[in-house]
C-alpha positions as CSV (number, residue, x, y, z in Angstrom):
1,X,71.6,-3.0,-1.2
2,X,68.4,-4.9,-1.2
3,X,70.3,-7.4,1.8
4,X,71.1,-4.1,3.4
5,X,67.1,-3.0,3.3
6,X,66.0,-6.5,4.4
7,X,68.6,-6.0,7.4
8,X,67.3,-2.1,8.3
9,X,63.2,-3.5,8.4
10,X,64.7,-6.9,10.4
11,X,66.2,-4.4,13.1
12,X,63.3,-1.8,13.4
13,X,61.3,-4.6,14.3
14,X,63.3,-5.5,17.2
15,X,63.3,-2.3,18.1
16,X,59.6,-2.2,18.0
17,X,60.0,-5.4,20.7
18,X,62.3,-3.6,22.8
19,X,62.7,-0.2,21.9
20,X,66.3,0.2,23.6
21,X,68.2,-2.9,22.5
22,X,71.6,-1.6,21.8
23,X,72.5,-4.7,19.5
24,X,69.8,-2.9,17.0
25,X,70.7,0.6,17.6
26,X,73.9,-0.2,16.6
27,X,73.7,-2.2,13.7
28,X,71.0,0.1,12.4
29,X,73.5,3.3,12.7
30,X,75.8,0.5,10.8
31,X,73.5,-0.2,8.6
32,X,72.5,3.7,7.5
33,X,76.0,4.7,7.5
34,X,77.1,1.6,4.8
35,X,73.8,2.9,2.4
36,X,74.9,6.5,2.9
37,X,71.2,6.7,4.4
38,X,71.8,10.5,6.0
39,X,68.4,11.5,6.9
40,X,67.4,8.1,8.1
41,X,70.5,8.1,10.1
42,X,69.7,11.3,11.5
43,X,66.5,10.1,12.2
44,X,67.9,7.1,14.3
45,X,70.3,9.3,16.1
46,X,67.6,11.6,17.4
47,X,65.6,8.3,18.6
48,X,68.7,6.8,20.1
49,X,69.3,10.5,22.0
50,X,65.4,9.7,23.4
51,X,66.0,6.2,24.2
52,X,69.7,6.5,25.7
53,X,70.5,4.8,29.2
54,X,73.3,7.3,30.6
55,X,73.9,10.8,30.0
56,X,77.3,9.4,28.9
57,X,75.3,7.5,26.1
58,X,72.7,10.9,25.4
59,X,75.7,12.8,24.6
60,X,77.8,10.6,22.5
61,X,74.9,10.0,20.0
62,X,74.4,13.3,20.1
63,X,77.6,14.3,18.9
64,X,77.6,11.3,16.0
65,X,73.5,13.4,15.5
66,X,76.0,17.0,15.2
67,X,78.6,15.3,12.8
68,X,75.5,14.1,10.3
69,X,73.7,17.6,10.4
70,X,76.6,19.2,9.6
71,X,78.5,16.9,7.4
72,X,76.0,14.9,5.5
73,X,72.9,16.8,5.4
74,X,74.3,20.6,5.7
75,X,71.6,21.3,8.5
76,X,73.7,23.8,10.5
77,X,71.1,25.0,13.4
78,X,70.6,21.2,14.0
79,X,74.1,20.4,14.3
80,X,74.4,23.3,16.3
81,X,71.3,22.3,19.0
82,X,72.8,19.1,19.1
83,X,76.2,19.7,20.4
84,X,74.9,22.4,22.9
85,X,73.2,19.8,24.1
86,X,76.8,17.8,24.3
87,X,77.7,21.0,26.5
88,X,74.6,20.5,29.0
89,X,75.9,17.3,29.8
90,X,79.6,17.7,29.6
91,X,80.6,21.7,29.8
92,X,84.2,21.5,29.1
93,X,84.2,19.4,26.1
94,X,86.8,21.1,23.8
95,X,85.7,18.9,20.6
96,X,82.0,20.7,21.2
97,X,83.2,23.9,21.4
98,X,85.4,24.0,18.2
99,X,83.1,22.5,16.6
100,X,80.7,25.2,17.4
101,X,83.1,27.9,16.9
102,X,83.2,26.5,13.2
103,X,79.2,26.3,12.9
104,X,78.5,29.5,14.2
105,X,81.3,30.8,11.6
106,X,79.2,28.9,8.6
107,X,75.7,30.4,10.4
108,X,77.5,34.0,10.7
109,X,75.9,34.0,14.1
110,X,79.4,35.9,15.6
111,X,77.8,36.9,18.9
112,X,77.7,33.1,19.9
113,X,81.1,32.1,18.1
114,X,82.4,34.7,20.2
115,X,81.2,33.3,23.2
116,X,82.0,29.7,22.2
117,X,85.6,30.9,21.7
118,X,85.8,32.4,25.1
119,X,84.6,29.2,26.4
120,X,87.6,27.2,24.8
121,X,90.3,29.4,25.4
122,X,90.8,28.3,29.3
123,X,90.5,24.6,28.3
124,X,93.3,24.8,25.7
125,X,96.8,24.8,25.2
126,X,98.0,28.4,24.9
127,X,99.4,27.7,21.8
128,X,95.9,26.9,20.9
129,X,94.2,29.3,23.1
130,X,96.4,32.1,21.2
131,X,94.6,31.3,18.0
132,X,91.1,31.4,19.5
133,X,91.9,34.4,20.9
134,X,92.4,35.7,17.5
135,X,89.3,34.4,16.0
136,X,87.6,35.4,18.9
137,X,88.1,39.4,18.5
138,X,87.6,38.6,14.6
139,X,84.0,37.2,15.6
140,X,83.4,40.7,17.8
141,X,84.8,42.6,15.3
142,X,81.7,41.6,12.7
143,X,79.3,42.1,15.4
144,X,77.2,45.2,15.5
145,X,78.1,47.1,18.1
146,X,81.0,44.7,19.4
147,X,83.9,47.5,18.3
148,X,84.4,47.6,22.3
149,X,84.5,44.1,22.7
150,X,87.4,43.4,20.4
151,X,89.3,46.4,20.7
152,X,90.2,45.3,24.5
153,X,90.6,41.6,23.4
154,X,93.0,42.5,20.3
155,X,95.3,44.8,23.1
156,X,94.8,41.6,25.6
157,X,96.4,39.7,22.6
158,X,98.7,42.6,22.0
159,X,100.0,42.3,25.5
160,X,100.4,39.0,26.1
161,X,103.9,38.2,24.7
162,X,105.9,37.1,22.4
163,X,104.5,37.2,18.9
164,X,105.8,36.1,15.7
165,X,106.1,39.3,13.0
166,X,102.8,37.2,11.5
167,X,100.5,37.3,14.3
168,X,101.4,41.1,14.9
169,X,100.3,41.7,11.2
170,X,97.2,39.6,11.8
171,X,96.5,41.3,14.9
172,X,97.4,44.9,13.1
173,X,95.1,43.6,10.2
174,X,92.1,43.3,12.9
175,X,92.6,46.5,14.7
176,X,92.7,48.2,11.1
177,X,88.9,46.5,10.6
178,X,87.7,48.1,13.5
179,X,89.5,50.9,12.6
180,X,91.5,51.5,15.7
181,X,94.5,53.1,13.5
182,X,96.5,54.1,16.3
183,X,96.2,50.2,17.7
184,X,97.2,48.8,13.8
185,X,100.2,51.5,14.0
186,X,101.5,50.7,17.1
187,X,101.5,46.8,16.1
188,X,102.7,47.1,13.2
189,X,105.9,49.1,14.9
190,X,106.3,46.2,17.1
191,X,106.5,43.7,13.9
192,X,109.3,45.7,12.5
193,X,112.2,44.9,14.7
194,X,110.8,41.2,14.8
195,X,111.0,40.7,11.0
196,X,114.0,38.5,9.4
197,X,115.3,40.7,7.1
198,X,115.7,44.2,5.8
199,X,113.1,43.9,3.0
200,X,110.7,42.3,5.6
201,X,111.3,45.3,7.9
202,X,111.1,48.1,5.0
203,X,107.9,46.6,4.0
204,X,106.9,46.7,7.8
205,X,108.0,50.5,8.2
206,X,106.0,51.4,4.7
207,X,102.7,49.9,5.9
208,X,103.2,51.6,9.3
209,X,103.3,55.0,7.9
């Protein structure tokens, strides 16, 4: 440890000489990383994002910048500003916008998770883009006022087949949160015949009526 501190002071002072020497940028993220040095590393990562010679190199140290926030130090909003500012630079990166589908989900800010998801779905597999589609009329359905909004995704979802008997629960389960009764009814009828057996099915039938 005390090598490791003697190392961190030798490379700020290089970077005092010349203030965007990669050689110390790196070994000082190394260097923070190894003495689990989070805030300090955080630190660093916002002075690299300053000092970076591409936007290529801006957004990558901002996404290492996100990762601590959220990881390491639990700073959410920060993490947050960070990989938006990934998005500036790079609009259809699909590892920032999961990402910030899961942050806005920890900061209950739905509105934007929402928005995030809508963002991801066209960059996606549809395997994938199925499940955001999903979360995303979960997200409206917790926003104030945003009963609209998910009621015309969840019947989007509804009519974009197949489905698995799951999903169709899942998707009955949201229209039932936004109380759309009629929508959860009319799923649920659609999971019976799917279901794999006769108990499955009488189950189905029971929760429809």
């Amino acid at each position: 440890l005390h090598d490791a501190t003697q190392a961190i002071e030798a490379y700020k002072g290089v970077l005092e000489l010349d203030r965007v020497s990669e050689d110390a940028i790196a070994t000082l993220e190394q260097l923070y990383r190894q003495t689990e040095r989070y805030e300090e590393l955080a630190n660093h990562l916002k002075y690299a994002v300053a000092n970076a010679k591409s936007d290529e190199d801006r957004s990558e140290f901002n996404r290492r910048l996100a990762e601590v926030m959220a990881d390491h130090l639990g700073n959410v909003e920060e993490a947050i500003s960070s990989w938006n500012a990934v998005l500036k630079t790079e609009p259809r990166r699909t590892d920032a916008l999961r990402a910030l589908i899961a942050l806005y989900g920890r900061a209950e800010n739905w509105a934007e998770q929402a928005e995030a998801a809508k963002r991801l779905i066209p960059l996606v597999q549809p395997a994938e883009g199925k499940v955001v589609r999903f979360a995303r009329m979960e997200a409206w359905a917790k926003v104030e006022g945003g009963r609209p909004e998910a009621l015309l995704i969840g019947r989007e979802i509804l009519s974009a087949a197949p489905h698995t008997p799951e999903e169709l629960l899942k998707l009955a389960d949201l229209f039932e949160v936004v109380e759309s009764w009629d929508d959860a009814a009319k799923t649920i009828d659609r999971s019976v015949e799917l279901q794999p057996s006769i108990d499955d099915r009488l189950k189905a039938l029971r929760r429809s009526a």
